[in-house]
C-alpha positions in Angstrom: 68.1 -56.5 171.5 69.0 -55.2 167.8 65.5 -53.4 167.9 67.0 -51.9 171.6 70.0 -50.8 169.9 67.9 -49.4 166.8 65.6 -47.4 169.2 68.6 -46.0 171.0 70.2 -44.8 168.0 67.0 -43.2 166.6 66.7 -41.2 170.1 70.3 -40.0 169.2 70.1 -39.2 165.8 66.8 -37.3 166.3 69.2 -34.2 167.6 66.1 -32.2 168.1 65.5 -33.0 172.0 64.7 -29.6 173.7 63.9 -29.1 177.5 60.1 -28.2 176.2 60.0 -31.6 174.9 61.6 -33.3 178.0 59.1 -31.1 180.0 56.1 -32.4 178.4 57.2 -36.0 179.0 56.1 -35.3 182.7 52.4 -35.7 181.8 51.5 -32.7 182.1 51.4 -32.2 185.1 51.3 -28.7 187.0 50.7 -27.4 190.0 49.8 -23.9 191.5 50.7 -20.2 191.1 52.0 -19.6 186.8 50.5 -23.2 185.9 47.8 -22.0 183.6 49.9 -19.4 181.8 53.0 -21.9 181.7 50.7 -24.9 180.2 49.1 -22.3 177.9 52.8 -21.4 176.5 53.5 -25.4 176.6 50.8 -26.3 175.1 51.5 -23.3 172.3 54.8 -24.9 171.4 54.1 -29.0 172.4 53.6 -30.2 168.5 51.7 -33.2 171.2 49.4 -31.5 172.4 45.7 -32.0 171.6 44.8 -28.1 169.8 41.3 -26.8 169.4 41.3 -25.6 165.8 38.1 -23.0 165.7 39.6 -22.2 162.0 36.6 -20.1 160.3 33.9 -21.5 162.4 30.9 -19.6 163.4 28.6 -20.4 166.7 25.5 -21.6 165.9 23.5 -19.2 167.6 24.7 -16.7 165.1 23.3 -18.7 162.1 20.3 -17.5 160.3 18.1 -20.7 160.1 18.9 -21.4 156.5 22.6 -21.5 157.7 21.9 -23.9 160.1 19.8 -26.3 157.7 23.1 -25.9 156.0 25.0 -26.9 158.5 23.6 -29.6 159.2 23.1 -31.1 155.6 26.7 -30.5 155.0 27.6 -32.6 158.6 25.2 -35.4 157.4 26.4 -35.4 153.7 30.6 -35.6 155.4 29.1 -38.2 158.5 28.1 -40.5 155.4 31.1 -40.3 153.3 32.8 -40.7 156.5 31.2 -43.9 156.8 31.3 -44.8 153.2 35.2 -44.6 153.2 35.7 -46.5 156.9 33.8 -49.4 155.1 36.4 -49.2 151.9 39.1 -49.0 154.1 38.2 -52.0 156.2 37.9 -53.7 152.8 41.2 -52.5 151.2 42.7 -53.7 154.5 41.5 -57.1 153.6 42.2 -57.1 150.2 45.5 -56.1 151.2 45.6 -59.3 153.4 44.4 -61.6 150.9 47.4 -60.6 148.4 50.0 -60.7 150.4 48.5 -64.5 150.9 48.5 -65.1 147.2 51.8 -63.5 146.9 53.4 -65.5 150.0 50.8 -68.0 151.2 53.0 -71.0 150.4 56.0 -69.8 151.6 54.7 -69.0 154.9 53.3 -72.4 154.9 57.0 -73.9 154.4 58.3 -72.1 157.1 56.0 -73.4 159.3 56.2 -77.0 158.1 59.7 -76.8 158.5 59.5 -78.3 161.8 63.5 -79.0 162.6 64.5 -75.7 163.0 61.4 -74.4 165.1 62.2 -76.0 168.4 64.8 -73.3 168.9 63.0 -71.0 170.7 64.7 -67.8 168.9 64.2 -69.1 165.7 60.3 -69.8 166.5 59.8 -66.1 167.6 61.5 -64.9 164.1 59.0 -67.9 161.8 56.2 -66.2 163.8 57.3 -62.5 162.6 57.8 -63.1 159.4 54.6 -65.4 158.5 52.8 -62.6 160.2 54.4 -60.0 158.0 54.2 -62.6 154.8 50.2 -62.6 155.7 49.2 -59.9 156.9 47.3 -61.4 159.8 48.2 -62.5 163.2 44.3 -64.3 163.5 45.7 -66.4 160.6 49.3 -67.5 161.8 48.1 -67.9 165.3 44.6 -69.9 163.7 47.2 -72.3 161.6 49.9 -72.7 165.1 46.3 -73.7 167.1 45.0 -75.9 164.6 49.4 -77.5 163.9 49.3 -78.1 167.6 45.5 -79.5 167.5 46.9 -82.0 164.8 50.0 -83.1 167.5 52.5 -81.6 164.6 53.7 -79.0 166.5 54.3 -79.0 170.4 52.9 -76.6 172.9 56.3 -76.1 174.1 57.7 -75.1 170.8 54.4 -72.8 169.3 55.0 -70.4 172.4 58.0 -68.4 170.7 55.7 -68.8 167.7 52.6 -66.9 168.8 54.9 -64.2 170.4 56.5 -63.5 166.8 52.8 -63.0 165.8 52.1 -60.8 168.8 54.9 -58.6 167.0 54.5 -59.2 163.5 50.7 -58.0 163.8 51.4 -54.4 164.3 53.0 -54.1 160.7 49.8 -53.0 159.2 49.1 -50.0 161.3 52.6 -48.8 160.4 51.9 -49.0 156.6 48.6 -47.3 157.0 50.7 -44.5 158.9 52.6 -43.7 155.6 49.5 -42.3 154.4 49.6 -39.5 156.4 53.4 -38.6 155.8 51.9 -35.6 153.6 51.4 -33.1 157.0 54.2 -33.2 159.4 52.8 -32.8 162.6 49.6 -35.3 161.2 52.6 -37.8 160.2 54.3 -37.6 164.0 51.6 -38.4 165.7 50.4 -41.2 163.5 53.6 -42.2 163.0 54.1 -42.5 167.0 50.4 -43.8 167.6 51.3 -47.1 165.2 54.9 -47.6 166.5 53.3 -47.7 170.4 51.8 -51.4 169.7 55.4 -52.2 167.9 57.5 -51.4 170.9 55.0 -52.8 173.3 55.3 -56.0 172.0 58.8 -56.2 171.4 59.4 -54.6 175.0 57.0 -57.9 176.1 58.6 -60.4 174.3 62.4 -59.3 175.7 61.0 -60.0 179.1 58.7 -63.2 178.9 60.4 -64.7 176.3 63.7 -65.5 178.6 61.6 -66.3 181.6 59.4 -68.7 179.3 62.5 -70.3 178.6 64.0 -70.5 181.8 60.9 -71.6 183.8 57.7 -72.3 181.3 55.6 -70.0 182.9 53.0 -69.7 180.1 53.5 -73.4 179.6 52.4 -75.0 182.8 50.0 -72.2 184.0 48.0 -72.8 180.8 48.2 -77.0 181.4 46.9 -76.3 185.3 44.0 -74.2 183.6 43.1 -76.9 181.0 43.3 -79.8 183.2 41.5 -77.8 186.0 38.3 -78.2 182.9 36.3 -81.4 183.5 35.7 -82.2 180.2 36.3 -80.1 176.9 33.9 -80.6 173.7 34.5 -79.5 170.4 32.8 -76.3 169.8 31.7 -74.6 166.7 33.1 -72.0 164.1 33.9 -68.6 165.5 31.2 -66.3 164.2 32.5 -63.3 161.2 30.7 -60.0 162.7 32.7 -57.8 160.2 33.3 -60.2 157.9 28.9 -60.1 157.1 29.2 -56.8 155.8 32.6 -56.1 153.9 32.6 -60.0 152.3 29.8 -58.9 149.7 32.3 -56.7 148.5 35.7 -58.7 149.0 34.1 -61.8 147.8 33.6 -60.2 144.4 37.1 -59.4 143.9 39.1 -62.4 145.4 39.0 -66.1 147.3 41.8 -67.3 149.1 42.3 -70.6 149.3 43.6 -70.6 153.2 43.4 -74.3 153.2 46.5 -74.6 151.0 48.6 -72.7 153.9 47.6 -75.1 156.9 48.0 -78.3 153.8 51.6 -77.5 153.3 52.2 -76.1 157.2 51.5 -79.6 158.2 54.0 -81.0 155.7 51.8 -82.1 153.5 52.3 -82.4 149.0 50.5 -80.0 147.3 48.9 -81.3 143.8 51.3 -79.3 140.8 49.9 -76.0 139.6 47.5 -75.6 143.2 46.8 -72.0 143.3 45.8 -70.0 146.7 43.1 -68.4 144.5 40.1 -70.4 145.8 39.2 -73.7 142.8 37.1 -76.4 143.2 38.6 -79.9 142.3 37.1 -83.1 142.3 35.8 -85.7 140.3 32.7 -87.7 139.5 31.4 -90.8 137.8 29.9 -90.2 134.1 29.5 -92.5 131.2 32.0 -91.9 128.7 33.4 -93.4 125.2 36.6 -96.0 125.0 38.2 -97.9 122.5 39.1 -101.2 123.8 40.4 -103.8 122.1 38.8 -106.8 121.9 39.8 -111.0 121.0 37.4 -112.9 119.1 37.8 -116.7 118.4 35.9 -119.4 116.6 34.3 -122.2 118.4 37.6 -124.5 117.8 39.9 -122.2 119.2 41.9 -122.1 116.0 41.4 -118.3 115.0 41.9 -115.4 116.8 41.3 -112.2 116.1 41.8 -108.8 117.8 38.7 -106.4 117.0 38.8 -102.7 118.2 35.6 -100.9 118.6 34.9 -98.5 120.7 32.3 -98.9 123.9 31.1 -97.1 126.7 32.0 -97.2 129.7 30.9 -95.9 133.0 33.8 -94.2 135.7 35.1 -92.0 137.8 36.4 -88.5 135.5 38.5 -86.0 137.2 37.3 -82.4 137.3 40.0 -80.0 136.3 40.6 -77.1 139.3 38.7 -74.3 138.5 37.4 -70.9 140.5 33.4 -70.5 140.5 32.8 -68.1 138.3 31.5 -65.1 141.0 34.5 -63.2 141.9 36.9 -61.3 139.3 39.8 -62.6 139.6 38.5 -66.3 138.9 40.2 -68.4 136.3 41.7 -65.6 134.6 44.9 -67.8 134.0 47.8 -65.5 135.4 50.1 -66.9 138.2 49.5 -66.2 142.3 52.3 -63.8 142.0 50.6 -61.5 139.4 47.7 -62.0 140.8 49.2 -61.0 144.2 51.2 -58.4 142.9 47.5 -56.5 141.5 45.2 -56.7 144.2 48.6 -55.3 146.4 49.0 -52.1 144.2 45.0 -51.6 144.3 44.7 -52.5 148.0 47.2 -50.0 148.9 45.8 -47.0 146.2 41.8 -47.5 147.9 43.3 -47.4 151.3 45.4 -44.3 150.9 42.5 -42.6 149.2 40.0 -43.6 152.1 42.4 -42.7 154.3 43.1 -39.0 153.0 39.6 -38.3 152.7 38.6 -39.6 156.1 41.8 -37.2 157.4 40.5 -34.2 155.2 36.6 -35.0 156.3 37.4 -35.3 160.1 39.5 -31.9 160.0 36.9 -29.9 158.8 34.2 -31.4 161.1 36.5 -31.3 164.2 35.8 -27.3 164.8 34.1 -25.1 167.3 32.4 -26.7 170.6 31.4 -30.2 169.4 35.2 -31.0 168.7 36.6 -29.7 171.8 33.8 -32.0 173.5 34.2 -35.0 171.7 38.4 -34.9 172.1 37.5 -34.1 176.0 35.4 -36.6 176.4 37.9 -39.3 174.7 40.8 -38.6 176.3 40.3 -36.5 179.8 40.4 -39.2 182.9 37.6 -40.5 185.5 37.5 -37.2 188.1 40.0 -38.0 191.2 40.1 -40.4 193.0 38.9 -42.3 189.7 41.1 -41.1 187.7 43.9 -44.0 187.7 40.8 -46.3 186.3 40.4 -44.5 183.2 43.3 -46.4 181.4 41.5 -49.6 182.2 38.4 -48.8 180.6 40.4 -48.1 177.4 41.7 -51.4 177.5 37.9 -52.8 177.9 37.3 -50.8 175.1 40.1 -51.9 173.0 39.6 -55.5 173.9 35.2 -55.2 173.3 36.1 -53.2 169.8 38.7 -55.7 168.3 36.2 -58.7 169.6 33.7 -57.3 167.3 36.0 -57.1 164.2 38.0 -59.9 165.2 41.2 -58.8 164.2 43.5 -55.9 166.1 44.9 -54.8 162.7 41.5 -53.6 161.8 41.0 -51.8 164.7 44.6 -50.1 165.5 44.5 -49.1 161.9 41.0 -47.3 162.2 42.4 -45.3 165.4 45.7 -44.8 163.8 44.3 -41.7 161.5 42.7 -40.3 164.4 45.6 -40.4 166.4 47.3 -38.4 163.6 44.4 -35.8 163.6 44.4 -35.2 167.2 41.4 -36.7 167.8 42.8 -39.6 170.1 45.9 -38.5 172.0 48.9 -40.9 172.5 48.5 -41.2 176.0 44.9 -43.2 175.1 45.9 -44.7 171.9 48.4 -47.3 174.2 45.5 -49.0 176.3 43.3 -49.1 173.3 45.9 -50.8 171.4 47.2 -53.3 174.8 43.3 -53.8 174.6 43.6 -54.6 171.2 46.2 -57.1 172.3 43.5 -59.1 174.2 40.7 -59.1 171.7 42.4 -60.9 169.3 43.4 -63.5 171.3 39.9 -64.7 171.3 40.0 -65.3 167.6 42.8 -68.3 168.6 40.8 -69.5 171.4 37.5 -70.0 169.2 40.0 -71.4 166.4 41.3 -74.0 169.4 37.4 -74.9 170.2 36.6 -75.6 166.7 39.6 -78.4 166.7 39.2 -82.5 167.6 42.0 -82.4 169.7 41.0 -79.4 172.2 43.3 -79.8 174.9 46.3 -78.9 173.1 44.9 -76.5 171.3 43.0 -74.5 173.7 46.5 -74.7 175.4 48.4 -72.6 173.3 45.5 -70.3 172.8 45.5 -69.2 176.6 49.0 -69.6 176.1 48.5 -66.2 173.9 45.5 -64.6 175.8 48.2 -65.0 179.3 51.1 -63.6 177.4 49.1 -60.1 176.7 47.9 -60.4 179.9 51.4 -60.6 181.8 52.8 -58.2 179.2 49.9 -55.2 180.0 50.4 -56.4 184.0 54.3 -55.5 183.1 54.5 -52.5 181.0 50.9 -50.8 182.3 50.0 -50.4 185.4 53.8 -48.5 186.8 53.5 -45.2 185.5 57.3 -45.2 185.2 56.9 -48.7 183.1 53.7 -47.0 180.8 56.1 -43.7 179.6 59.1 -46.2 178.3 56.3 -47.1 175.3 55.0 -43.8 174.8 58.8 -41.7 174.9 59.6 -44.7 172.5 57.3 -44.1 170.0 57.6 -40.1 170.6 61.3 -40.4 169.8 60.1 -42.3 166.6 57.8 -39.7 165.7 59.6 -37.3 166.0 62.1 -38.9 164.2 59.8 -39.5 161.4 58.7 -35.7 161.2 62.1 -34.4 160.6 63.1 -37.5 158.0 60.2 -38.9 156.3 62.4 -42.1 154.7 63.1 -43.1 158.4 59.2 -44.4 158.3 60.0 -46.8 155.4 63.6 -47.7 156.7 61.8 -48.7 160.1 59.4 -51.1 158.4 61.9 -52.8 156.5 64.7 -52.8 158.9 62.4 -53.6 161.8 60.3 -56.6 160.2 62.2 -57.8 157.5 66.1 -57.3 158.0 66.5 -57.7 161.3 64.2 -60.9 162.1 66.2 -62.4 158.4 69.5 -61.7 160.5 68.4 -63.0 163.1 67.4 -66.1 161.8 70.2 -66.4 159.7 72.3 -66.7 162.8 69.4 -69.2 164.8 70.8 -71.5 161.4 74.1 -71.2 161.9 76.4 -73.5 165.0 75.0 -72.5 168.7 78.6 -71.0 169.3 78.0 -68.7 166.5 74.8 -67.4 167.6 75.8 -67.2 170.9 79.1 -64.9 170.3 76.9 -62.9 168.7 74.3 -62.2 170.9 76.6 -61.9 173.6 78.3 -58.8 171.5 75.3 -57.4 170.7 73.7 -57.8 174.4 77.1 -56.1 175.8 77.1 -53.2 173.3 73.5 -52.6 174.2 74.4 -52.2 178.0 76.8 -49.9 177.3 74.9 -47.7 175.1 71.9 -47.5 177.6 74.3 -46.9 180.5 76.4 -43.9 178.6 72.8 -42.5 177.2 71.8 -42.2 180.8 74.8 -41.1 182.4 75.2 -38.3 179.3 71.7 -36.7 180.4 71.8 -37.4 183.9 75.3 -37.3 185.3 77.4 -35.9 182.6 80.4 -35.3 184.8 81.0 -39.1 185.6 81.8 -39.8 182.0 85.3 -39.6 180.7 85.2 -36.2 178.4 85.2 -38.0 175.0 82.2 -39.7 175.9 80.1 -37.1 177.5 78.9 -37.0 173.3 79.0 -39.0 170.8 80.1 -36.6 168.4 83.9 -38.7 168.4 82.3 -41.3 166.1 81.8 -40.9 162.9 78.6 -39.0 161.7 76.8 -41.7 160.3 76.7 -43.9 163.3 74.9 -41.3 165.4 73.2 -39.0 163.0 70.5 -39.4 160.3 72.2 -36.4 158.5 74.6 -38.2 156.1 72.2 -40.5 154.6 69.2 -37.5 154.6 72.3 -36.1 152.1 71.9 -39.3 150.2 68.2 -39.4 149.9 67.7 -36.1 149.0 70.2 -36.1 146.1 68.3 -39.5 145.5 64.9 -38.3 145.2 65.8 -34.6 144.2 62.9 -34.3 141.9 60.4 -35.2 144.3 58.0 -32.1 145.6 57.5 -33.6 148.7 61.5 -33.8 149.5 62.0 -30.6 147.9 59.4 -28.6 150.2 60.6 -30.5 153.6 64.7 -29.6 152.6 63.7 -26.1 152.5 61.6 -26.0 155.5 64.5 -27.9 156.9 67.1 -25.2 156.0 65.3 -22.5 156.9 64.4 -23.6 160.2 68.2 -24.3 160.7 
């Protein structure tokens, strides 16, 4: 409901909503007579639309041969480097994974052991957000919930809320990798808007099944019909690392995490003092060493004693301080998880921008002429009719088959991401590949649930995931009135974004940290507490939906002051006043500089 509000107040404060942009919410779609010439003149002015840049491109049949042996050395050449940066940035996304686990590993561990607190069902759904966030990885929240509720700590009923607050905390990562692409304005809109699509899918999701899980344990009972419905469950092996054979060479070299130490102290378990999540090996083993012992000699009469020390050895079991094998760099170099942390973060993030704006820069200059417009057709035009309505399923195959592969969606909505911003991959398509993205993940908790003793409960709440994307997609899909509410969401945030570029950051930290710590601040506090405040919150919500639609729709049945909100005060309906701020704050930035005069002279 806060995120609601949030999103309602971003579509207000945008102030930049034109009829072309409300026209080109309607998909599109013309008929006869001035259609071409008025889609033409759309598409012209539609910062959405898909372009064909030719730039400086010449055809190929007026090449000489040598220009076309060029040509095609210089594709090769950029197809490799393309290649050679995806594979850096799927390894800067790990390495950006593994420190925030060093950095936050054992906290995210004690909020899940802290068991008291999780039974609340609101309170669950924030734990799951934040360890997601904390990790960077919803496989490895939802992996420790499976293998918590395998080991009968945690309940079925109680990791639901959990799992959900995954679902959401996931899409984080494709929102950072956005960022990178804040440089171009219309680049940064759509990438912006192509990341924040799986954000307000899931939240959109959650605000419906989350009540009706509560009020009737759907997910709950369908998934115990389903798993008593199996004759007989066996323990099955490890789920197989596709991506993980070729970028582990690499990520290996550089860092180990100890992922052990996260489910040890989830389960309420005592850590040993000074256990690092850097991976060590402990242990100890029996060797012959040297002790002094003292010994009592006495004469045959018994008369004299006499107490000799003399040293003798011994054979016994010797501990084995922790230490890292010696084959990755950061191994027993002595400094704390949080510096550790804190420089595999800073050079996770500097490799992945860099891959990232050179796979933008490479991809622009290939996507010219013919072979672009192709590729971009063939990506995002639909089945022919009457197919057409089956095209969107396919993508969420694809989606689903991609992320599979990888095993993890983050991997895969952030590769798309940058190619959403490029124009490669249009919004409209970027929503099933990432609800597809959705599904193929959940088979990284249903393989972690067959690699458990206890199955049953395991593979439970695994389903219990793989059903709640599935009844999310059945909700917010298949209606194409239902499908636009994500999309114009994440438009309004795009656009948002284009005009102020802070509002990106704000979003991530409002979004994912302030809200779901408010949130669970008040799930702490007396029921009455909570509940007075939700009940504000849910009643201010109505009200601003219900004037937002009756202000564009029927203005007239509004009392005059509230035909606009421009009787409040500026800052709670426009960005404006706090734009002031930053820019005063970060006057000497060029960035800031160039987009407040583009923004002045465009007013």
């Amino acid at each position: 409901l806060f995120y609601t509000s949030f999103i309602l107040t971003s579509l207000n404060c945008t102030e930049e909503v034109t009829m072309t942009d409300v026209r080109h919410e309607e998909d599109y779609e013309t008929t006869a007579g001035d259609s071409k010439r008025n889609s033409e003149s759309e598409t012209a002015n539609d910062p959405w639309a898909l372009t064909d840049d030719v730039g400086d491109y010449t055809k190929w049949t007026d090449m000489t041969k040598l220009e076309q042996l060029k040509a095609i050395f210089k594709s090769f050449i950029k197809f490799v480097l393309i290649l050679g940066c995806l594979y850096l940035f799927v390894c800067s996304l790990s390495l950006l994974g593994s420190a925030f686990q060093v950095l936050a590993g054992k906290t995210a561990g004690t909020i899940f052991g802290n068991h008291s607190f999780l039974a609340n069902p609101v309170t669950g759904l924030i734990v799951g957000i934040l360890v997601t966030v904390l990790v960077q990885s919803s496989s490895t929240s939802t992996s420790i919930i499976t293998s918590m509720v395998g080991a009968n700590i945690l309940t079925v009923h109680a990791a639901i809320p959990i799992v959900m607050g995954a679902n959401i905390g996931t899409s984080v990562t494709n929102t950072i990798v956005s960022l990178a692409q804040s440089v171009d304005v219309n680049q940064f809109r759509k990438a912006f808007a192509g990341a924040t699509v799986h954000d307000i899918f899931n939240l959109l999701a959650v605000i419906i099944l989350l009540p009706l899980e509560v009020a009737s344990g759907v997910l709950e009972k369908l998934t115990r019909a389903i798993i008593e419905s199996i004759p007989s469950l066996k323990k099955g092996k490890k789920s197989p690392d596709i991506l993980k054979v070729i970028t582990k060479p690499l990520t290996d070299k550089i860092i180990k995490v100890n992922k052990k130490v996260i489910k040890i102290v989830a389960k309420g378990k005592s850590l040993p003092p000074g256990t690092s999540m850097v991976k060590s090996v402990c242990g100890s083993h029996k060797a012959i060493v040297e002790e002094l012992q003292n010994l009592t000699v006495s004469n045959t009469s018994g008369l004299v004693n006499i107490t000799v020390s003399r040293k003798v050895n011994v054979t016994k079991d010797v501990d084995i301080p922790c230490r890292s094998p010696n084959d990755f760099l950061f191994a027993n170099t002595g400094m704390s998880d949080g510096a550790v942390g804190a420089i595999l973060l800073i050079v996770s993030l500097i490799i992945l921008c860099v891959c990232l704006i050179t796979m933008v820069k490479l991809l622009q200059s290939m996507m010219k002429g013919k072979v672009a417009k192709i590729i971009k057709k063939v990506i995002n035009t639909n089945f022919p009719y009457p197919f057409g309505w089956l095209t969107g399923y396919l993508a969420i195959l694809v989606g689903a088959g991609l992320t599979f592969v990888v095993q993890s969606s983050s991997v895969f909505t952030s590769t798309i991401t940058p190619l959403v911003g490029v124009g490669v991959i249009s919004l409209k398509r970027m929503y099933p590949l990432t609800l597809g993205a959705n599904i193929g993940t959940t088979t990284t908790s249903i393989l972690a649930a067959l690699a458990q003793d206890e199955i049953a409960n395991a593979l439970q709440i695994a389903f219990c995931h793989f059903f709640f994307n599935i009844f999310g997609i059945i909700i917010w899909y298949p209606i194409p009135f239902m499908r636009n509410i994500p999309i114009k969401g994440a438009k309004a945030l795009g656009n948002t974004t284009a005009k102020y570029r802070w509002f990106a950051v704000v979003y991530l930290i409002v979004v994912f940290f302030i809200i779901p710590a408010v949130i669970l601040g008040l799930s702490l506090a007396h029921i009455w507490a909570m509940g007075a405040v939700m009940i504000l919150v849910v009643v201010i919500v109505l009200f601003i939906i219900v004037v937002n639609v009756l202000q564009v729709k029927r203005p007239k049945m509004l009392p005059r002051k509230l035909q606009s909100w421009d009787f409040l005060p500026a800052p709670l309906h426009s960005l404006k006043p706090y734009d002031r701020i930053v820019m005063r704050v970060f006057f000497w930035c060029p960035c800031c500089k160039a987009q407040n005069t583009n923004r002045t002279s465009n007013d």
